[in-house]
C-alpha positions as CSV (number, residue, x, y, z in Angstrom):
1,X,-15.6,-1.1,-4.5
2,X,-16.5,-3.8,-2.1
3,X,-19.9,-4.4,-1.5
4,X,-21.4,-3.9,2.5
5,X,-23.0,-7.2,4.0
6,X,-25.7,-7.1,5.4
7,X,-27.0,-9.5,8.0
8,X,-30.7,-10.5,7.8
9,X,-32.6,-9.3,9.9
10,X,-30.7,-5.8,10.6
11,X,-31.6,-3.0,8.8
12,X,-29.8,-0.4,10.5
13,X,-26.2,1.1,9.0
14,X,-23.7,2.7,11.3
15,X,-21.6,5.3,10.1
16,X,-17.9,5.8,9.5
17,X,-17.9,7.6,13.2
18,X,-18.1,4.0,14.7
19,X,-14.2,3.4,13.1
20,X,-11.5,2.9,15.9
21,X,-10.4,6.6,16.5
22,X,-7.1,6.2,15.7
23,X,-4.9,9.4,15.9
24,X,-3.1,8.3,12.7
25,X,-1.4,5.2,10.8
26,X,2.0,5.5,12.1
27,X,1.3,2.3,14.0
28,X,0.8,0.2,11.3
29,X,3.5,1.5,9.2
30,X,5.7,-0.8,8.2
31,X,9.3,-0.3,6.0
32,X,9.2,-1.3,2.3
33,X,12.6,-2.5,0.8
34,X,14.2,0.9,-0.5
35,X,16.4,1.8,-3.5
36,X,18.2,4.8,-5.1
37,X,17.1,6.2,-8.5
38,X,20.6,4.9,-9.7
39,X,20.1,1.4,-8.6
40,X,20.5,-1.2,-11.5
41,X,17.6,-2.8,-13.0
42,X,19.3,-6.3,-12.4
43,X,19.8,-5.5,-8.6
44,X,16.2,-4.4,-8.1
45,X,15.4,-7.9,-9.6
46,X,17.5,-10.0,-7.0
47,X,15.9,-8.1,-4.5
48,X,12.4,-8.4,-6.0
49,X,12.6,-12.2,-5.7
50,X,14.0,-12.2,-1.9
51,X,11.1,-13.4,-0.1
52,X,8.4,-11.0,1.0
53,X,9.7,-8.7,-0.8
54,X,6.4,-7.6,-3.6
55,X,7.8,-4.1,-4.2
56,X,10.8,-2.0,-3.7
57,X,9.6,2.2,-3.5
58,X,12.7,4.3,-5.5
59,X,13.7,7.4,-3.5
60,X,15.9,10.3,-4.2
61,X,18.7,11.4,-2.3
62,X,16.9,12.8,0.3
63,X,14.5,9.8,0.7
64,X,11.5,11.2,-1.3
65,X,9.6,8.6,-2.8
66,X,9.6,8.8,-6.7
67,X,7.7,5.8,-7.6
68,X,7.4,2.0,-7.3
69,X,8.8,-1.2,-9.0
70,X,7.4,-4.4,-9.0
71,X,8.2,-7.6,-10.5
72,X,5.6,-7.1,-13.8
73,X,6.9,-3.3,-14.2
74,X,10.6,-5.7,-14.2
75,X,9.9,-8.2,-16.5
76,X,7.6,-5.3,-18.3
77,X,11.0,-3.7,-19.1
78,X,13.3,-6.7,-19.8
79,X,11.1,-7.5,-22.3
80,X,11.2,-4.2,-24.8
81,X,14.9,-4.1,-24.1
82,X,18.1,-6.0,-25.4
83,X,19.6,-7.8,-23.1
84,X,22.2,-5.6,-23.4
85,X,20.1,-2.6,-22.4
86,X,18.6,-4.5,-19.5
87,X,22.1,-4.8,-18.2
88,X,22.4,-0.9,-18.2
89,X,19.1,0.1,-17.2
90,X,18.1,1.4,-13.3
91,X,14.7,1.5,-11.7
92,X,13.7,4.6,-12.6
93,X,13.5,3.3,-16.3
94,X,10.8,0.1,-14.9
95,X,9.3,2.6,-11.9
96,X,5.7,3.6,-12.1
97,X,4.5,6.5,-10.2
98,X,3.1,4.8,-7.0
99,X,0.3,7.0,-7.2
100,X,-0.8,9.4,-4.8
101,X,1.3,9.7,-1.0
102,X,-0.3,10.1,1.7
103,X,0.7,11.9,5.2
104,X,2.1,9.9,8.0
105,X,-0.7,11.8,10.0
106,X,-3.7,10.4,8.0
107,X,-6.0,8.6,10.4
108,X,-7.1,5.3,9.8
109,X,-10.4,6.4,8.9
110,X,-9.4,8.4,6.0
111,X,-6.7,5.6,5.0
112,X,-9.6,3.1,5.3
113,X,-11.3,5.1,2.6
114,X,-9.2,6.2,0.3
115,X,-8.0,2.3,-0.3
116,X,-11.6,1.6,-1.1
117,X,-12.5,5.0,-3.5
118,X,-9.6,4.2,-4.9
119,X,-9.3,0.5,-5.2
120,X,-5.4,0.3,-4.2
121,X,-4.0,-2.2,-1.9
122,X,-1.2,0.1,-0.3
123,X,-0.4,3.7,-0.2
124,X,3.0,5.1,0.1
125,X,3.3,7.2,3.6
126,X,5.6,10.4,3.6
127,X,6.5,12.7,6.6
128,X,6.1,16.4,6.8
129,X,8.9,17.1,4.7
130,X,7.8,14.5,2.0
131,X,10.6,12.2,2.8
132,X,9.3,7.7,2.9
133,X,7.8,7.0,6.6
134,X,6.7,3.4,5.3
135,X,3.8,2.4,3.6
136,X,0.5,1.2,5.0
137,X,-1.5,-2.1,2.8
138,X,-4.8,-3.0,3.3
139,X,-4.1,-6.0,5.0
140,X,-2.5,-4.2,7.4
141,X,-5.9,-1.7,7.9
142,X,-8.4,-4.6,7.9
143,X,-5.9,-6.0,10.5
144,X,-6.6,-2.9,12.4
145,X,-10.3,-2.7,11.4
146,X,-10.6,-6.8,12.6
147,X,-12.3,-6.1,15.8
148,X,-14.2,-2.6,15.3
149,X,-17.9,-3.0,15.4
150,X,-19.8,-2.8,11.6
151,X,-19.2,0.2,9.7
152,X,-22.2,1.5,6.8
153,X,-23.6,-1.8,6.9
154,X,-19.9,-3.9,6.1
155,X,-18.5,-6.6,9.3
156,X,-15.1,-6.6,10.2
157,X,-13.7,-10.2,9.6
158,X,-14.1,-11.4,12.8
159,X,-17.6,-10.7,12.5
160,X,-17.8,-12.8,9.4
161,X,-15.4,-15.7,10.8
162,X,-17.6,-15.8,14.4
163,X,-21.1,-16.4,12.1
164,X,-19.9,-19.9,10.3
């Protein structure tokens, strides 16, 4: 977990009330690149290497997530397999489970702290019929967080950048 900064000199810690009330994330949502549980392993690697793209989430037919691929889960799988088995295998074989989803109507707030219990860097954002709305990083939180005022003792970034 990543430990608050304090300045010298303050001794006071705000609580988590001080956040930016944000009704939820949808507005930092942003699109992952998406494939089918039947996509090819060797197709989810030319995408994988397209720039930008880190991850791609697997979805069913009705655009539930099932779980993520990355480029170590790829190169995880090509090497146990042949290269002949490579040729056949689809994402679902390389896919881990992406962990746990979270609502498209989670607030910042709870976002904020559920990356941090949980020491992730994204979660995967569903709708109300479980179906991919995006996924939110923690880049694009502590964007959000940049110019909210100290939080249990931790500074925003902009705090820390205006103090050198």
């Amino acid at each position: 977990m990543i430990q608050a900064i304090q300045p010298v000199g303050t001794g006071s810690a705000r609580d988590e009330s001080e956040l930016p009330r944000v009704a939820s994330i949808t507005g930092l949502l942003r699109l992952p690149p998406v494939v089918t549980a039947s996509t090819a392993l060797t197709r989810a690697a030319e995408l994988l290497v397209r720039p930008g793209s880190s991850m791609l989430v697997v979805v069913d037919e009705r655009r539930r997530p099932l779980g993520v691929v990355t480029a170590t889960e790829v190169l995880a799988l090509a090497r146990r397999l042949t290269p002949a088995r490579f040729e056949q295998a689809t994402v679902l074989d390389a896919a881990r489970s992406g962990g746990r989803f979270v609502p498209e109507t989670s607030t910042l707030r709870s976002v904020h702290a559920a990356l941090l219990d949980e020491n992730r860097d994204f979660f995967v954002v569903v709708d109300a019929e479980g179906r991919l709305a995006g996924m939110v990083t923690a880049m694009d939180v502590l964007e959000a967080l940049e110019g909210a005022p100290p939080v249990s003792g931790t500074w925003p970034i902009a705090a820390l950048h205006a103090g050198r």
